[in-house]
Structures are given as C-alpha cells and as structure tokens.
N, C-alpha and C positions, 0 to 999 in steps of 0.2 A: 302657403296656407291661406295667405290674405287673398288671393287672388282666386283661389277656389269657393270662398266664403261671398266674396262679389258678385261672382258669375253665377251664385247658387239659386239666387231667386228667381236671374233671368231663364234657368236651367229648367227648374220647377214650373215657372208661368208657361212656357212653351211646350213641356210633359202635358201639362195640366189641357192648357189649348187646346193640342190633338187630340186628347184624352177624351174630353169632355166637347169639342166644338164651342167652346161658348165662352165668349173674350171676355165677359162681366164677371163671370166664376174665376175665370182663370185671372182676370185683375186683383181679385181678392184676394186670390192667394200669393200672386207677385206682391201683396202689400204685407199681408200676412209675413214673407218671405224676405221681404225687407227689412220689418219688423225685429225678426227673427238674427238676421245679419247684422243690427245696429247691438242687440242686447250681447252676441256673440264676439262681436269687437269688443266692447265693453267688458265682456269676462275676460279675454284674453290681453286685450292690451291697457288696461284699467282706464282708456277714455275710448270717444267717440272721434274720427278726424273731420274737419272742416266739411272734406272732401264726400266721407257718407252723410255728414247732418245735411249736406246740401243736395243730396241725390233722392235721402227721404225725404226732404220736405217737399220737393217738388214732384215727388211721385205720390204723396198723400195728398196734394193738390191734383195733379192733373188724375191720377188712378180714382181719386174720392170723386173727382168732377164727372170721369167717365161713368163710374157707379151710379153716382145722386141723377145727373140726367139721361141716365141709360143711351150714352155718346161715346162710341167708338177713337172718334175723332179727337176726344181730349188726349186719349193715351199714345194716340200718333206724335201729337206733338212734346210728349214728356220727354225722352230721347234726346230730338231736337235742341230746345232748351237748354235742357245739363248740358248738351255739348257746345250751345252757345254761349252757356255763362261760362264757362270753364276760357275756353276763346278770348273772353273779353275779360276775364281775372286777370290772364298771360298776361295781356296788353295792357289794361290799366292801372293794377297794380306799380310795373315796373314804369309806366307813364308817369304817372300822378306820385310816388314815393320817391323812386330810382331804385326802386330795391324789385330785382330779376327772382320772381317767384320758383322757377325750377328750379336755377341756381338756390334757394329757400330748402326747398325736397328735396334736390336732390347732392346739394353741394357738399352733403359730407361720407356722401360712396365717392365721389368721383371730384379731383380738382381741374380744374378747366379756366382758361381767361376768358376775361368778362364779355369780349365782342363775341366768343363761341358761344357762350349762355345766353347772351343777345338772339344768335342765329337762333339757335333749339328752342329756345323760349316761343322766338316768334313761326318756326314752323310747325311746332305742339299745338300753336295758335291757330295756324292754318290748318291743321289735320282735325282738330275737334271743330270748327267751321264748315271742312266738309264732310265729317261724318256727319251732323247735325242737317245738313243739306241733303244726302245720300237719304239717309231718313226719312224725309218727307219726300222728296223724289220716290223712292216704293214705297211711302205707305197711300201716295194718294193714285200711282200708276200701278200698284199690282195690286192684286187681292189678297186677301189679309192673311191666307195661308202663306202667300210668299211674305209678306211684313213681318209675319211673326215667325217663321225660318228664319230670314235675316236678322233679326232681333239674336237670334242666339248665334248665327257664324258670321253676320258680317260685323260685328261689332267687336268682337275678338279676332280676326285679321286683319280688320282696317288697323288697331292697335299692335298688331304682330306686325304689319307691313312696316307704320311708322318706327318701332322698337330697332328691325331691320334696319330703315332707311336713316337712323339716329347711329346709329352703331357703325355703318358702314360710313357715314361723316365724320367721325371721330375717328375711326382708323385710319382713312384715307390723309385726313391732316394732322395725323402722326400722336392724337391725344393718346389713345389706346395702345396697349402692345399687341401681337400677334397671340399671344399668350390668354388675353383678358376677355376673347373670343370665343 
C-alpha cells in the first residue's frame, strides 16, 4: 500500500504531462500530489517517515523554483538530488556514527551480519548515485516527453532491478532460503 501511495504523484504528474502538455501545470499537481501523499501517510501510519519529509522538501523546493521562475530545469534536477542525498545518508551516517542505516530499516524483517549490511548499504549507495546520474543524463539528452516517461518506468525498475540484484546476493550467500523467494 506504501508503495502505491509513493508512486502516486509521480503517476498523476505524468497523466497530467501528456494530458495537458505543460510541465508547470503538471508540477503543480506532482506537488499538490505529494502534498496529498505526506497527509495520507499521516492518516494511515500516525507520522510522517524521514524519508517522505525529505522527498517533499525538496520537491517544494526544486517543483516551487521550477514554478516561481517558469524553469524546467529546476525539476530536472529534483530526482537527482533525493537520489544523491539518500547516497550520501548510506555513506555518512554509517561513516561519522558506525551505525549501518539499512541495517536501521531494514534490520528487523531480515537478520544479516554486519559486513553483509556493510555490502547492501554501500551498493543501495551506488544504485541511488546512479539513478540520480541516469536522471540528468535524460533529462538533459532527451526531450522532456522521454524525461518524463522515464520519470514514471525508469525509476521503478531501476529499484526493481536493485530489489533483484539485493535478493539474488543474499541467496547466493546462503542468507535467504529458497523458500523466502
């Protein structure tokens, strides 16, 4: 249910896109729709996670900047960004504390020792690096019909690819059962 609730704004801003032709309309409503996702968390899980206050901030930033100076270009880089902070939490957090942020999320579905959490940690790191990279690579070599198509399927396979390539590391070195697949 969380995961359809995420995807929903980006869902709606790219309806809206083709819809309407016009990325400043359909920003508003990606904000609108995020809007909408932050108070829906909120009903549902009686707070807000770290992880959406920091996706709306930066999209009320870079989506308000694209609006206020009628610039395309701010909401290219909004993507980017979340995907490079998220990057650099992986990294610094468990840097600067010793405390393995996924390990944090995700350590009580799944027990794993600490140098596995170390690997996933840091390749979760490298996967939102280069989505964050993928991102500005099309949004500044394709035209913005392909940027904003991609916006809604490459950004959910690039995360189905990694879920895969996570899952199949853990099986291969025997964390997982056959079963858990």
């Amino acid at each position: 249910m969380k995961q359809i609730i995420e995807y929903l704004p980006i869902i709606i801003f790219t309806i809206t896109y083709f819809y309407t032709r016009d990325i400043f309309f359909a920003t508003l409503i990606l904000l609108i729709g995020l809007f909408i996702q932050v108070c829906l968390e909120y009903l549902i899980e009686k707070k807000v996670s770290k992880k959406t206050k920091i996706v709306f901030g930066i999209s009320l930033l870079f989506g308000g900047s694209t609006l206020f100076f009628r610039n395309e270009e701010f909401l290219f880089w909004r993507p980017t960004v979340i995907n490079w902070i998220f990057s650099i939490l992986l990294l610094s957090v468990e840097f600067f504390s010793g405390t393995n942020l996924l390990k944090m999320i995700m350590g009580k579905t799944i027990i794993l020792p600490d140098n596995v959490w170390k690997k996933l940690s840091r390749g979760w790191s490298l996967g939102f690096f280069i989505s964050g990279l993928l991102n500005i690579i099309i949004a500044y070599n394709f035209t913005l019909d392909v940027w904003v198509s991609y916006k809604l399927f490459g950004g959910f396979l690039i995360t189905l690819t990694y879920i895969v390539i996570m899952m199949i590391f853990l099986w291969r070195g025997g964390y997982l059962n056959k079963t858990e697949l």
